[in-house]
C-alpha positions in Angstrom: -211.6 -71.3 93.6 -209.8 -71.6 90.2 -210.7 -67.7 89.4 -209.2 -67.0 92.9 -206.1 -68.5 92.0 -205.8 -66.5 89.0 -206.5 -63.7 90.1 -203.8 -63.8 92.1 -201.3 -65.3 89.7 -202.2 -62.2 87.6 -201.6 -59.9 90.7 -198.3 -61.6 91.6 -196.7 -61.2 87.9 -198.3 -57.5 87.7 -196.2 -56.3 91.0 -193.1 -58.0 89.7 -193.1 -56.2 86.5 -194.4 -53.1 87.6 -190.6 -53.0 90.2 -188.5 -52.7 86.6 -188.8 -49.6 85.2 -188.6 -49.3 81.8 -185.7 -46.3 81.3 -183.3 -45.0 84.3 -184.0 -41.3 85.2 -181.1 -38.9 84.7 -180.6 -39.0 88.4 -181.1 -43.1 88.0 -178.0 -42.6 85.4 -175.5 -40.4 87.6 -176.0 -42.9 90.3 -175.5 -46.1 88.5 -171.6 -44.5 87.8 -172.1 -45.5 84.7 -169.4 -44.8 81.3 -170.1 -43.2 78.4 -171.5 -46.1 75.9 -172.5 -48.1 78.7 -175.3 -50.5 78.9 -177.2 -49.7 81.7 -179.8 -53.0 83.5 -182.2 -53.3 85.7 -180.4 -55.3 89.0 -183.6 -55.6 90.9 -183.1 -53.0 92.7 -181.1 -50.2 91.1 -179.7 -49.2 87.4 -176.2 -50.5 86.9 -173.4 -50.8 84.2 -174.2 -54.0 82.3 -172.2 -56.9 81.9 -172.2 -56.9 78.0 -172.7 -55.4 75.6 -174.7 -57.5 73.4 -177.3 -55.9 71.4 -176.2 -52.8 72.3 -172.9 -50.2 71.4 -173.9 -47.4 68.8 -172.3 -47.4 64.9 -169.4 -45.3 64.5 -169.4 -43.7 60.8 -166.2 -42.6 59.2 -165.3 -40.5 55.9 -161.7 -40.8 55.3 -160.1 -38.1 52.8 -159.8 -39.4 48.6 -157.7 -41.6 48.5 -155.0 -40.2 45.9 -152.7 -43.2 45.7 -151.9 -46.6 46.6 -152.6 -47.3 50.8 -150.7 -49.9 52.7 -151.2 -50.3 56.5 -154.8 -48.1 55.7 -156.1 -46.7 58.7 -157.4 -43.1 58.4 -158.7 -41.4 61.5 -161.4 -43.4 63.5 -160.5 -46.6 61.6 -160.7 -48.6 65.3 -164.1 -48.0 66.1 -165.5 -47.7 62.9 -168.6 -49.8 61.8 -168.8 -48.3 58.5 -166.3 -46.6 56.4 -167.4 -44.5 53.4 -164.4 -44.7 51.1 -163.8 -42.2 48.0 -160.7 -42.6 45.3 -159.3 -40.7 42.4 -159.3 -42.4 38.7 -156.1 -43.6 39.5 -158.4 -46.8 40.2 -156.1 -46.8 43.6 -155.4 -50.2 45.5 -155.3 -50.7 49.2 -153.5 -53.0 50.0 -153.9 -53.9 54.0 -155.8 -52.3 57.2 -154.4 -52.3 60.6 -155.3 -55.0 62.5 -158.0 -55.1 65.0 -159.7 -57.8 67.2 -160.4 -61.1 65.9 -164.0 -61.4 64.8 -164.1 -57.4 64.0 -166.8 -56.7 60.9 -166.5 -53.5 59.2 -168.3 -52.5 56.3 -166.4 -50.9 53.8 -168.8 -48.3 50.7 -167.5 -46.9 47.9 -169.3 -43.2 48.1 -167.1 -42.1 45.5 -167.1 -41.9 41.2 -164.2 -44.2 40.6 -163.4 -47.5 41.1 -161.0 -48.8 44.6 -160.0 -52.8 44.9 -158.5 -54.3 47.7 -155.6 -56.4 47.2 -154.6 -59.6 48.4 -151.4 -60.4 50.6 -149.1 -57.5 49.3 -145.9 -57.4 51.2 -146.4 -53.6 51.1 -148.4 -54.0 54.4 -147.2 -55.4 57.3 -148.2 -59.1 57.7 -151.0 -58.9 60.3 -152.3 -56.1 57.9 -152.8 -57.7 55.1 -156.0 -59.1 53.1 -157.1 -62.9 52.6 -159.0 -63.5 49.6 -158.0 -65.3 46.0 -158.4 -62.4 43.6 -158.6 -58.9 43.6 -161.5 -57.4 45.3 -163.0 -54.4 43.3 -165.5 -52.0 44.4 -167.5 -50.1 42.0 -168.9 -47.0 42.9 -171.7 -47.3 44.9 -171.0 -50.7 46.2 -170.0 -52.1 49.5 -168.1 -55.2 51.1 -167.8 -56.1 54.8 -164.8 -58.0 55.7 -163.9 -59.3 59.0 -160.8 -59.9 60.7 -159.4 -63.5 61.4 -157.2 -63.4 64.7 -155.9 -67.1 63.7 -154.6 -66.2 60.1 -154.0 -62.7 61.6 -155.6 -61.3 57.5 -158.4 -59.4 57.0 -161.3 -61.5 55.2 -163.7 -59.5 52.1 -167.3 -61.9 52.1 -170.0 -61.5 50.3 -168.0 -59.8 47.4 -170.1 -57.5 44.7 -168.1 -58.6 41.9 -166.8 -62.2 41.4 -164.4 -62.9 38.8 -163.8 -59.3 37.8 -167.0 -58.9 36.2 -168.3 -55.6 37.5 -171.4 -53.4 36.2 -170.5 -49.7 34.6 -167.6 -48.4 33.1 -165.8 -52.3 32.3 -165.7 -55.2 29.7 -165.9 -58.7 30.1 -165.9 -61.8 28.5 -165.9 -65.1 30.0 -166.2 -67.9 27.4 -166.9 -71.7 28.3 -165.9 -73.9 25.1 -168.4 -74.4 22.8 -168.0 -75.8 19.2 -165.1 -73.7 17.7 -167.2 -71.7 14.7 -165.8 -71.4 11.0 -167.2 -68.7 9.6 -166.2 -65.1 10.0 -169.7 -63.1 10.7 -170.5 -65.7 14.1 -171.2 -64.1 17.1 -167.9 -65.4 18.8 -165.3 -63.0 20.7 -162.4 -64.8 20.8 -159.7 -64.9 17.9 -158.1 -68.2 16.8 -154.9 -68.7 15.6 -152.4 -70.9 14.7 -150.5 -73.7 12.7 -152.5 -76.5 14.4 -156.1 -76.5 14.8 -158.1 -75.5 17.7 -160.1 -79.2 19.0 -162.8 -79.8 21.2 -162.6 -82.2 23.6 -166.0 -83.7 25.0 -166.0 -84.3 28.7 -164.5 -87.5 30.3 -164.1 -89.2 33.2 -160.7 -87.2 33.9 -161.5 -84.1 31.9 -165.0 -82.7 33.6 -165.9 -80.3 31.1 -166.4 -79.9 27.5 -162.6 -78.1 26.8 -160.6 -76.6 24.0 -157.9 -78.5 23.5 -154.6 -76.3 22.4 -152.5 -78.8 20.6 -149.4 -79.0 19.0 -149.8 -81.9 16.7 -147.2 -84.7 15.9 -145.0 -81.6 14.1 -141.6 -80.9 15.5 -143.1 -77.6 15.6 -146.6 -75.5 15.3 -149.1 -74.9 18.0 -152.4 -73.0 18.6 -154.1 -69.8 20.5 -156.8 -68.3 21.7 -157.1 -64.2 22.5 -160.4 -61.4 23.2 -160.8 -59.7 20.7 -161.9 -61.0 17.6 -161.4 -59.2 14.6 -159.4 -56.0 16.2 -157.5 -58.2 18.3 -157.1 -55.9 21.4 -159.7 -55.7 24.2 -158.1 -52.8 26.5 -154.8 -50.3 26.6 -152.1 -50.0 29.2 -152.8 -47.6 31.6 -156.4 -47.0 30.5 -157.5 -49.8 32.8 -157.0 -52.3 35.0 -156.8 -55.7 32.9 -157.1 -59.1 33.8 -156.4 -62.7 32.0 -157.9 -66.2 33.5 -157.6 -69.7 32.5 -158.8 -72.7 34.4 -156.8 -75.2 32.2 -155.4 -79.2 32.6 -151.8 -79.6 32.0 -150.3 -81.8 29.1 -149.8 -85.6 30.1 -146.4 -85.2 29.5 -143.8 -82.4 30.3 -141.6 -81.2 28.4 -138.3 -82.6 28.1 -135.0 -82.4 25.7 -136.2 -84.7 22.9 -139.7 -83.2 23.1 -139.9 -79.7 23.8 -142.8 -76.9 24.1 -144.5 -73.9 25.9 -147.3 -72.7 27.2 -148.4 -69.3 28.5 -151.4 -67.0 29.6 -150.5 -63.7 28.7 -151.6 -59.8 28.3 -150.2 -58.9 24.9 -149.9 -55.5 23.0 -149.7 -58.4 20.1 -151.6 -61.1 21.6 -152.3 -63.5 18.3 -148.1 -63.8 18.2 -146.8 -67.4 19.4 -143.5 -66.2 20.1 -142.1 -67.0 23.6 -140.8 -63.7 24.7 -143.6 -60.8 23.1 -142.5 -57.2 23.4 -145.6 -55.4 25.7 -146.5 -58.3 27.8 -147.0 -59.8 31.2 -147.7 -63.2 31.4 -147.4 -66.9 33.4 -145.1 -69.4 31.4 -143.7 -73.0 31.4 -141.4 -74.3 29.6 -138.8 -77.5 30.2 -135.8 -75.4 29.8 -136.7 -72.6 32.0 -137.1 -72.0 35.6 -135.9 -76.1 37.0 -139.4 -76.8 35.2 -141.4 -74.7 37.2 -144.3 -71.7 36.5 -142.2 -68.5 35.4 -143.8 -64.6 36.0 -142.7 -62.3 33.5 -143.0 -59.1 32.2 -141.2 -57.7 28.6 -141.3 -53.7 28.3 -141.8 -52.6 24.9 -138.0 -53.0 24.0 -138.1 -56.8 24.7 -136.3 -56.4 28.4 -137.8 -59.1 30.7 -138.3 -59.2 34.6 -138.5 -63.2 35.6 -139.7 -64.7 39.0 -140.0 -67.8 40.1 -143.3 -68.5 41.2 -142.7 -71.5 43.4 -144.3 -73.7 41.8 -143.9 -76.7 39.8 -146.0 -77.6 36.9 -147.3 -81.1 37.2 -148.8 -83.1 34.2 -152.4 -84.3 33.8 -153.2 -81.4 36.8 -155.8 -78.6 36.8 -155.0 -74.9 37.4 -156.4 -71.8 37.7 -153.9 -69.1 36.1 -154.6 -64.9 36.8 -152.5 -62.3 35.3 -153.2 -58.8 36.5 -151.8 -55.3 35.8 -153.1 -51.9 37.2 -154.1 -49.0 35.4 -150.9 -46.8 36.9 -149.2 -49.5 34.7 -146.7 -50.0 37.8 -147.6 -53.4 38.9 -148.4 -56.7 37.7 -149.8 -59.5 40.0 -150.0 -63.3 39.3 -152.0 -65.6 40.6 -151.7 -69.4 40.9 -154.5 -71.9 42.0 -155.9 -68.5 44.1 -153.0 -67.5 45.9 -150.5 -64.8 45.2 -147.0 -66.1 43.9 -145.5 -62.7 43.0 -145.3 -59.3 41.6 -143.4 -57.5 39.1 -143.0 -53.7 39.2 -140.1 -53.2 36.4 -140.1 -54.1 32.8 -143.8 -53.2 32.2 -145.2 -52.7 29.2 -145.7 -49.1 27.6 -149.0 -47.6 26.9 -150.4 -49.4 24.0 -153.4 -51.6 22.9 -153.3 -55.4 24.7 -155.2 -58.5 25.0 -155.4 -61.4 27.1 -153.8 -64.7 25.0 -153.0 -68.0 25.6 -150.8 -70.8 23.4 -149.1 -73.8 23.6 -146.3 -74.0 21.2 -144.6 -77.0 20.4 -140.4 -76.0 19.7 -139.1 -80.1 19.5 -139.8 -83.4 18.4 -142.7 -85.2 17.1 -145.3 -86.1 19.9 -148.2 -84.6 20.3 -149.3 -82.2 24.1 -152.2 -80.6 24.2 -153.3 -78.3 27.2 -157.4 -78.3 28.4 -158.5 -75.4 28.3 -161.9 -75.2 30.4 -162.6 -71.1 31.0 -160.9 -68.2 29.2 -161.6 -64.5 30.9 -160.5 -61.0 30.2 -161.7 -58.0 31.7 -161.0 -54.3 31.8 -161.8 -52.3 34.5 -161.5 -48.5 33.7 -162.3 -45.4 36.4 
């Protein structure tokens, strides 16, 4: 009886499956009125246009012409339906700088299939707003690498995930260096990149309940004035050249307990620097983020001194706190035509005039005491600088 049973369980189950056919014929297709990139499923009865498309649609693969200079707004032919886009650049080490928008939740994968390096970067008002690109540094792609990015309907940006090169350190034609404190050596032949400088010495600071990390601690001393620095390269001073590359300074830093103020007065800055072991406030060949009491209502101040010692100022926004961490980027592209600045991850402004001529740099930073007698120091907790040539 049980066997009977099964049997025809077995039967039943066989004569269902055996009415869905596995394909449509072509005649089953021209009936079903079906579209071009349709899913077509089994109704029971008949082949018919699904209702979804889930699992399904086909990958459309785009290769865009070089791109020879900057691109704003970037869609090249088939951008809409694209699922990959094979990008190629010149050695201008070009930038785009926003895609045309597309439905929320879109993925594209973007691959470098070229020989020179392309970046994508973040929120540049040279793309319309729903065009531009989310993210809290510059994006590069080397050749040979890819990124997807998505598109976020809400903040209406384009998103990079899953970058290939963090922090600006990317494999190839590039330098790096990313130095954590350690003990501040003394003799010349250690195996240390930075170069020290200064009236006051360099500290180390151990961690603390307020100050997480071990830290170098540029102070100015009870002096009315005198400071200290830190800048890649040792020895030769100069890690990179204007217009050979695109270079980059980072500091994740803690701010003095006290600001400045008339009786006690001081700067600091993080800088590129054709001369970057010289303290002085305004350097000749150099882009940098600044504060100072008597400048910019107290605030961080973008600037950028051409080789003559003219200056291009901009107010970044923002005010400089005491006893607060921030993350400080300076950036300038190989065309040498634009400097970016970043504050805390977010873009605070660009300066296009005033740049520096074509001449050895380096990434610095100081804090330079100019009045009175109380001692500030500034935390220092990472110090990068990169160079990213095609």
């Amino acid at each position: 009886m049980k066997k009977g049973i099964l049997f025809l369980f077995l039967l039943i189950t066989a004569l269902a499956f055996s009415q869905t056919p596995t394909r449509p014929t072509p005649a089953q297709i021209q009936q079903s009125g079906a579209a071009s990139g349709d899913v077509l499923k089994w109704n029971g009865s008949a082949w018919a246009p699904g209702t979804d498309n889930a699992g399904g649609g086909s990958p459309s693969v785009i290769t865009p012409s070089q791109i020879t200079a900057d691109q704003d707004n970037y869609a090249p032919t088939g951008w809409a339906d694209a699922t990959l886009v094979r990008l190629s650049g010149d050695n201008g080490v070009r930038a785009i700088r926003g895609f045309s928008a597309e439905t929320s939740g879109e993925i594209k994968l973007l691959a470098n299939v070229g020989s020179f390096p392309i970046y994508l970067a973040p929120e540049h008002s040279s793309s319309t707003a729903a065009n531009r690109i989310k993210y809290f540094e510059e994006v590069f792609l080397m050749p040979g690498q890819s990124c997807e990015i998505y598109y976020d309907g809400t903040a209406s940006r384009w998103v990079p995930y899953d970058v290939p090169n963090p922090g600006y350190n990317t494999p190839g034609k590039s330098v790096y260096y990313d130095q954590m404190p350690t003990r501040v050596p003394t003799a010349v032949g250690e195996n240390f990149p930075l170069f020290i400088w200064g009236s006051i010495t360099v500290l180390n600071t151990d961690p603390t309940s307020t100050i997480p990390f071990m830290s170098w601690d540029l102070n100015s001393g009870a002096t009315a004035s005198g400071g200290s620095g830190i800048a890649y390269v040792r020895e030769q001073e100069s890690m990179s050249y204007y217009g050979g590359a695109h270079i980059v300074a980072k500091a994740i830093i803690k701010s003095p307990a006290t600001l400045g103020d008339a009786t006690n007065n001081y700067y600091y800055f993080l800088r590129i620097a054709g001369n970057p072991s010289s303290g002085f406030f305004t350097q000749n060949n150099s882009i940098g983020i600044y504060y100072r009491y008597s400048d910019n209502s107290g605030k961080w101040w973008l600037r950028s001194t051409n080789t003559s010692g003219t200056s291009t100022e901009t107010d970044s926004g923002i005010t400089v706190a005491v006893n607060t961490e921030y993350t400080l980027t300076v950036t300038v592209n190989k065309s040498l035509n634009e400097a970016t600045f970043f504050i805390d991850g977010a873009v605070v402004g660009r300066i296009t005039t005033n740049l520096p001529s074509g001449v050895l740099c380096g990434p610095s930073t100081q804090l330079e005491k100019t009045a009175g007698t109380s001692a500030r120091s500034v935390y220092v907790y990472r110090f990068i600088g990169a160079a990213i040539a095609p």
